[in-house]
Kinemage of the C-alpha trace (Angstrom):
@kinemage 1
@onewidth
@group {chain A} dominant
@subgroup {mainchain}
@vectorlist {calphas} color= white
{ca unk a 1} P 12.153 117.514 37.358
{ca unk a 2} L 9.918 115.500 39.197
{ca unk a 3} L 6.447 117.295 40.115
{ca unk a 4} L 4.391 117.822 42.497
{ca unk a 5} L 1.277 119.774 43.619
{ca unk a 6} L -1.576 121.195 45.979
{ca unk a 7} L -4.955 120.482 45.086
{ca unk a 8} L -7.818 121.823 46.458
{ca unk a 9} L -10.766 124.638 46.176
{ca unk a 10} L -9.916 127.118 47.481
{ca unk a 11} L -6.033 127.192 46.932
{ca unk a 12} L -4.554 130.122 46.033
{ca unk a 13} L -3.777 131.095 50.011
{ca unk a 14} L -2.002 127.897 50.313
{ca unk a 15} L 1.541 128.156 51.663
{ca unk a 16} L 2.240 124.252 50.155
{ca unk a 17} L 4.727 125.545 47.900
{ca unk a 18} L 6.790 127.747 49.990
{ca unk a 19} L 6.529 124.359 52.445
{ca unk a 20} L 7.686 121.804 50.169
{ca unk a 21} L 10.289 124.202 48.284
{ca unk a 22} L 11.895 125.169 51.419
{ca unk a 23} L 12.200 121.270 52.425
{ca unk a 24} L 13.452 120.357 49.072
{ca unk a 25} L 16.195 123.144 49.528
{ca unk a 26} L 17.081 122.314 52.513
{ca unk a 27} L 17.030 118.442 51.746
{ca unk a 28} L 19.285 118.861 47.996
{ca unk a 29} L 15.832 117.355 46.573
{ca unk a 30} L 15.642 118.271 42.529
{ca unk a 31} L 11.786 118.862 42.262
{ca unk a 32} L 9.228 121.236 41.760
{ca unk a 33} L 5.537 122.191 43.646
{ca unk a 34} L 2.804 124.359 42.817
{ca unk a 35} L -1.285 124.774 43.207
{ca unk a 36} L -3.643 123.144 41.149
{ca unk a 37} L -7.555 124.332 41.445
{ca unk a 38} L -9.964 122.229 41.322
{ca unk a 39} L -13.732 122.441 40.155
{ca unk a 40} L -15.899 120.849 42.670
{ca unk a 41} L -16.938 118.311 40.558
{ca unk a 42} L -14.068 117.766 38.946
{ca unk a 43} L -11.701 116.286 41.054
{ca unk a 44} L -10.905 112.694 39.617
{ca unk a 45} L -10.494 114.300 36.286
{ca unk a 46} L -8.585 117.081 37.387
{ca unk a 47} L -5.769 114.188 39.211
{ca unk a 48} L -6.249 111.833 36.085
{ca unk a 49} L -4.772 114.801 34.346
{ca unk a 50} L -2.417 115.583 36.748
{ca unk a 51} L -1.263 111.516 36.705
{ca unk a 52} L -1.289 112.233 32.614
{ca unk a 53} L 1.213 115.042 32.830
{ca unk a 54} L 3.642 112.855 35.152
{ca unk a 55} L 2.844 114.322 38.117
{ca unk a 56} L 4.817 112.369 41.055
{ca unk a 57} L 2.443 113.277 44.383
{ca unk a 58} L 0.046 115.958 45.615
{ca unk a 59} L -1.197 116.942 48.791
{ca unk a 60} L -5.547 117.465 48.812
{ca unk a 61} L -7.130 119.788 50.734
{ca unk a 62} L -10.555 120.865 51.361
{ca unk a 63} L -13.057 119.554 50.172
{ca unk a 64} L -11.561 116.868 48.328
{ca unk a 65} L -10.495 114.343 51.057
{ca unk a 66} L -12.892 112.182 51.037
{ca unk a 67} L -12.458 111.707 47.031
{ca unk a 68} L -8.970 111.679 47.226
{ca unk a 69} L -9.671 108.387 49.788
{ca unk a 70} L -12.037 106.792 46.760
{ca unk a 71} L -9.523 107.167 44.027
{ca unk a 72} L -6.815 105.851 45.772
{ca unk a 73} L -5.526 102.381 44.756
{ca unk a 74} L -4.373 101.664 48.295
{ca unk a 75} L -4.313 103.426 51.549
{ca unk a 76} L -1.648 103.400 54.548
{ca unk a 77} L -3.181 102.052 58.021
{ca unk a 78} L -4.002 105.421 59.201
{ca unk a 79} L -5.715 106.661 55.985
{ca unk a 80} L -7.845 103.594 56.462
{ca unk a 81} L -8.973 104.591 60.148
{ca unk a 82} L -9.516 108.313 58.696
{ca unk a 83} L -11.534 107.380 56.009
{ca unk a 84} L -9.818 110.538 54.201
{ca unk a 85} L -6.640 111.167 52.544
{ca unk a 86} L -4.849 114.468 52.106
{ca unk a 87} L -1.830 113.021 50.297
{ca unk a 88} L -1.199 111.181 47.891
{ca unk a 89} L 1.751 109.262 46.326
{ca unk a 90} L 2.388 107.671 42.760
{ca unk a 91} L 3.944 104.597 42.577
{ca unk a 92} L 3.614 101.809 39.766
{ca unk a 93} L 0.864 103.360 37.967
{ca unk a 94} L -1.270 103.751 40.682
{ca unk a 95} L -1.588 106.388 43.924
{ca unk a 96} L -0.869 105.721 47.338
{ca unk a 97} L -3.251 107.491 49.915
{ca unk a 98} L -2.200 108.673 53.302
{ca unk a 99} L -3.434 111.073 55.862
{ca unk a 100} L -0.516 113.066 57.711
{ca unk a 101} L -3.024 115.843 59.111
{ca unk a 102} L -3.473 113.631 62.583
{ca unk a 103} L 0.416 112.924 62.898
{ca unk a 104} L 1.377 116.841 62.155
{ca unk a 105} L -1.419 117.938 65.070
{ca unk a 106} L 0.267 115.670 67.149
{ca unk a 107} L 3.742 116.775 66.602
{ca unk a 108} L 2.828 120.518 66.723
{ca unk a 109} L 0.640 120.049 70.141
{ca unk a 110} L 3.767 118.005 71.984
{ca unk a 111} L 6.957 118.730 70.309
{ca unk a 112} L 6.141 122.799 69.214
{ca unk a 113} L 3.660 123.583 71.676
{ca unk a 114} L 4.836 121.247 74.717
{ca unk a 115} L 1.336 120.286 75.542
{ca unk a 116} L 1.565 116.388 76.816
{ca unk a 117} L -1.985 115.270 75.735
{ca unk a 118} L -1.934 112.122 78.191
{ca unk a 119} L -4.030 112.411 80.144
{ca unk a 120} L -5.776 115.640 79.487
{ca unk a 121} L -9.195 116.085 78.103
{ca unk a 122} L -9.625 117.682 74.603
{ca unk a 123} L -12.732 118.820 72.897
{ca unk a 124} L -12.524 118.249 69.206
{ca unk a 125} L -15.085 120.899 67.166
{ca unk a 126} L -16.046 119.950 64.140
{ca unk a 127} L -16.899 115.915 62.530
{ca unk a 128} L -15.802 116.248 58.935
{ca unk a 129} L -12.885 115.778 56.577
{ca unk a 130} L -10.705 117.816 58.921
{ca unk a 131} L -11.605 115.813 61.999
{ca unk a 132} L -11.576 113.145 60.449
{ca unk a 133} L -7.532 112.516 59.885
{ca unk a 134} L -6.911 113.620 63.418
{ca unk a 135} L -8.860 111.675 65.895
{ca unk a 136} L -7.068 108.884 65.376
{ca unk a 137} L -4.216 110.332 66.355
{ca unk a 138} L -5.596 111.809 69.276
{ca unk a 139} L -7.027 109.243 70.731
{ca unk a 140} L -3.441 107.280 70.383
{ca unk a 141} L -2.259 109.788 72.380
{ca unk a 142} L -4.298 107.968 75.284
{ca unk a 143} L -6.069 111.399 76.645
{ca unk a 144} L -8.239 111.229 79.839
{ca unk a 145} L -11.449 111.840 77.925
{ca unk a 146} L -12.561 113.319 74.076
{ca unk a 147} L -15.565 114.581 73.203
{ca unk a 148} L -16.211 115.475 69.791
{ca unk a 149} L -18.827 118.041 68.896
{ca unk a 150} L -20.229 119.246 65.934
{ca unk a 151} L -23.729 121.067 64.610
{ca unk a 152} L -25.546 117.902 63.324
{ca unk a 153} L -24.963 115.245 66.232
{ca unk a 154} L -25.540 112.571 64.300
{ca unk a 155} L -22.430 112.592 62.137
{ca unk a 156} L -19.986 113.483 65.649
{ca unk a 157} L -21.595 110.002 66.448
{ca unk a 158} L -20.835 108.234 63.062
{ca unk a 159} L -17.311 109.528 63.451
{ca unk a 160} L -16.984 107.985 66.617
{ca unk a 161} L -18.653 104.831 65.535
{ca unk a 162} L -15.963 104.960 62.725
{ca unk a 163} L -12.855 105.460 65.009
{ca unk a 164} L -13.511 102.993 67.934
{ca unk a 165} L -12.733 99.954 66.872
{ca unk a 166} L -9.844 100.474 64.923
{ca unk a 167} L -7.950 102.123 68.308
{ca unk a 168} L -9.916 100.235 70.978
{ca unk a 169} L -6.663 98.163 71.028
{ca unk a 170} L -4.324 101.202 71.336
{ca unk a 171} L -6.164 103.573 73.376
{ca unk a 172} L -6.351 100.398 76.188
{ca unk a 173} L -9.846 101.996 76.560
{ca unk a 174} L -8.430 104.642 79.070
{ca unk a 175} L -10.271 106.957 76.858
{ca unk a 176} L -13.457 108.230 77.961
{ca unk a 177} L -15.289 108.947 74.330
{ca unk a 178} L -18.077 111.070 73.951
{ca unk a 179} L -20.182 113.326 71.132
{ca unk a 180} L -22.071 116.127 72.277
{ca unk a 181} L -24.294 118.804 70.478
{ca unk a 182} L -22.791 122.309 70.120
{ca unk a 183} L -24.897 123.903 72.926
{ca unk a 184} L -23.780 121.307 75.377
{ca unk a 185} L -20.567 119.960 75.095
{ca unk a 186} L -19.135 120.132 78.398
{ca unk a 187} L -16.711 122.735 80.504
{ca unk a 188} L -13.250 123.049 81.227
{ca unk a 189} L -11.049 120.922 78.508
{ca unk a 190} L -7.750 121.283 79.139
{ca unk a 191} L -7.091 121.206 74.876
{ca unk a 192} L -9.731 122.844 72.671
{ca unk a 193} L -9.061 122.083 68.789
{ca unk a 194} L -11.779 123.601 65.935
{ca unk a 195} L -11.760 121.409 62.941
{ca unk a 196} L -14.986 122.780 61.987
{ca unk a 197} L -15.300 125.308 58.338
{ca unk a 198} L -16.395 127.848 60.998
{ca unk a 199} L -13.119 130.192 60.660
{ca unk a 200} L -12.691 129.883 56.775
{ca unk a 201} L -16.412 130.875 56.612
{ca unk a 202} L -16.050 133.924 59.221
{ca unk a 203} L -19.209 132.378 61.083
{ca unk a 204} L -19.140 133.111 65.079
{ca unk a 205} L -16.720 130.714 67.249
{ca unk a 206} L -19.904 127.738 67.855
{ca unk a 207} L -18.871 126.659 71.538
{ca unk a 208} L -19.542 128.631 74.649
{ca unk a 209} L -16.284 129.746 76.095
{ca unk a 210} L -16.792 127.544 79.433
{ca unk a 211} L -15.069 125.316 77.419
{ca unk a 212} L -11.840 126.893 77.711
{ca unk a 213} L -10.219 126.183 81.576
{ca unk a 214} L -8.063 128.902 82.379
{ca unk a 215} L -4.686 128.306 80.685
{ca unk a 216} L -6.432 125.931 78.334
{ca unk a 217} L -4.636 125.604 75.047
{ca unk a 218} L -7.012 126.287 72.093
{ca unk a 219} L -5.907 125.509 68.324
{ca unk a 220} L -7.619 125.840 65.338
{ca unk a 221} L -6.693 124.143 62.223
{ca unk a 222} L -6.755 126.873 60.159
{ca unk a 223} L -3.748 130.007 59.786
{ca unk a 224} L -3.886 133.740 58.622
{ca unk a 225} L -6.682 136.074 58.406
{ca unk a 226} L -9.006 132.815 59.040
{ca unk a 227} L -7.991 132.231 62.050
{ca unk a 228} L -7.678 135.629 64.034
{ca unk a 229} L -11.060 135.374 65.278
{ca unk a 230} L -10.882 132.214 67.227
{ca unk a 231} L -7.222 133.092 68.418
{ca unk a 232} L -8.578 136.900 69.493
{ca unk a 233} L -11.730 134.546 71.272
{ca unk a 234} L -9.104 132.258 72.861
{ca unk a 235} L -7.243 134.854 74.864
{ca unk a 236} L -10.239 136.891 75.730
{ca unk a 237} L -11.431 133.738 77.825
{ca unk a 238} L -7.849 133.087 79.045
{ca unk a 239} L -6.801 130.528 76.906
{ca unk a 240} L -3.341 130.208 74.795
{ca unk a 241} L -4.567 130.575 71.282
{ca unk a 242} L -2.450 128.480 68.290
{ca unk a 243} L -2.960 128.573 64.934
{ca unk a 244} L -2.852 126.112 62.265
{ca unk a 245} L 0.696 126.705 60.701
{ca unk a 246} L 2.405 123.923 62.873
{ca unk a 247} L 0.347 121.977 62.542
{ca unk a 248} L 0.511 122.212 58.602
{ca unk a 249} L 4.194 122.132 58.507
{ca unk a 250} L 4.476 119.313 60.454
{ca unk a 251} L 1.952 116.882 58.244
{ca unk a 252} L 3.847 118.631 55.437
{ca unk a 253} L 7.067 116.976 56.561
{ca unk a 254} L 5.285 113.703 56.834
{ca unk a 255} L 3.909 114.031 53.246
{ca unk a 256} L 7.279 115.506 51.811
{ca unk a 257} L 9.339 112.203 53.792
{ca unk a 258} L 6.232 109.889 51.713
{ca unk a 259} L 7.148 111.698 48.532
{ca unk a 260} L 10.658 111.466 48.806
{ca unk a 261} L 12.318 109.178 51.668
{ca unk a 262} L 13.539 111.678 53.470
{ca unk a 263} L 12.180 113.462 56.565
{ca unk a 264} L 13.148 117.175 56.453
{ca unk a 265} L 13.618 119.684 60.101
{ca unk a 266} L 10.458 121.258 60.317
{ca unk a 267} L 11.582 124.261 62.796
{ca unk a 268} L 13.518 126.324 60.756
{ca unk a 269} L 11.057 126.074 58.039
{ca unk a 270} L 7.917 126.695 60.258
{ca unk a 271} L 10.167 129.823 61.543
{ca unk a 272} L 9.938 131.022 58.114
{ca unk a 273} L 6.171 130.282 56.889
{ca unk a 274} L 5.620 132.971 60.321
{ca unk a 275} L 7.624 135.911 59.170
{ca unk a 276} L 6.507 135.269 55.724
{ca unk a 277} L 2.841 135.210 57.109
{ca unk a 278} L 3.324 138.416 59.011
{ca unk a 279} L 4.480 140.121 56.043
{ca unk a 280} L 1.648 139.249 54.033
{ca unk a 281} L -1.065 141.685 53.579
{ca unk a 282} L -4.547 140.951 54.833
């Protein structure tokens, strides 16, 4: 049975497995997916095992990325703009990298949510791995304006430096593009996403709430326990608060139609992953 895996440190709270089972089910896909923690520093070893034990595909997450981007033999077009990977694919010896995180944001925001981002002007928190894979994306979406904020300026700036030539071409420059320190990032975004650690570390939301208009729609990347803090922030400003579990099913789907040519329906699945997650203890 062909096999696949989640790597990542932490990754015992991942809900990859219940994901990627529930696709294969509902697909007639013969394979099997579990969790595989990493040691820090021990990534490259930890997939050349993996490889070793014929191990098909995984998907990476936090904080191994960036790695996952180094070891890859190639990369698809939009791994290459992220810099990042969080999947990966083995083919011919060798693993494929690709970065589904920007196309699942995208598909929960418009299809799930049925927030048109053209237009519209989005703050993105946050300038690492996580942001990474999903301005890209964003900015295809051709919003009004998108300023990206994060703690250290310097590296909100690098990622823009990163991103704007490679979608110069798509955005059409109708994008107004902008990084901003923490403390003064603007007012009154009509999409507010946190892609910064700030939730899985319990640290205080790190934007004043004028950036939130009234009826904004604020997401953060991460799900569960997490993310109750930024949601409970969200509506207390008057904001629509999402969580991350769309968004992961959907670049799940993406990763699961890479791994095995088929491209699974992501609603009854994501219906799921939410009772399961309201069952499960704090």
């Amino acid at each position: 049975m062909d096999r696949y895996v989640v790597i990542g440190n932490p990754v015992a709270h991942s809900q990859s497995p219940f994901i990627h089972t529930a696709f294969a089910q509902q697909t007639g896909q013969s394979m099997e997916y579990g969790r595989r923690r990493c040691e820090f520093d021990e990534f490259a070893r930890s997939l050349q095992g993996f490889a070793d034990e014929g191990g098909r595909g995984c998907n990476v997450t936090m904080p191994f990325k960036f790695d996952a981007f180094r070891l890859a033999g190639s990369v698809t077009e939009r791994a290459q703009v992220a810099g990042a990977c969080n999947v990966l694919s083995r083919a011919d010896g060798t693993w494929l990298g690709d970065n589904t995180d920007g196309a699942g944001l995208l598909r929960d925001i418009e299809r799930n949510a049925e927030v048109d981002l053209d237009g519209r002007r989005i703050l993105l928190i946050g300038a690492g791995g996580a942001a990474c894979g999903v301005l890209g994306p964003l900015l295809a979406a051709r919003p009004a304006a998108l300023t990206v904020t994060n703690r250290t300026l310097s590296k909100a700036v690098d990622l823009l430096r990163q991103h704007r030539a490679a979608v110069a071409a798509r955005a059409q420059g109708a994008t107004v593009l902008r990084a901003a320190p923490l403390e003064d990032c603007g007012d009154a975004y009509d999409v507010v996403i946190n892609a910064s650690s700030s939730s899985v570390l319990g640290a205080a939301i790190p934007v004043d709430p004028r950036v939130l208009r009234p009826g904004a729609l604020a997401l953060d990347m991460m799900y569960g326990p997490p993310a109750r803090g930024f949601l409970a922030w969200a509506a207390a400003h008057g904001a629509v608060g999402r969580d991350g579990l769309g968004m992961l099913v959907e670049q799940a789907a993406e990763a699961f139609e890479l791994f095995r040519g088929v491209q699974p329906d992501t609603a009854p699945v994501l219906a799921a992953l939410r009772v399961r997650m309201d069952q499960t203890p704090s």
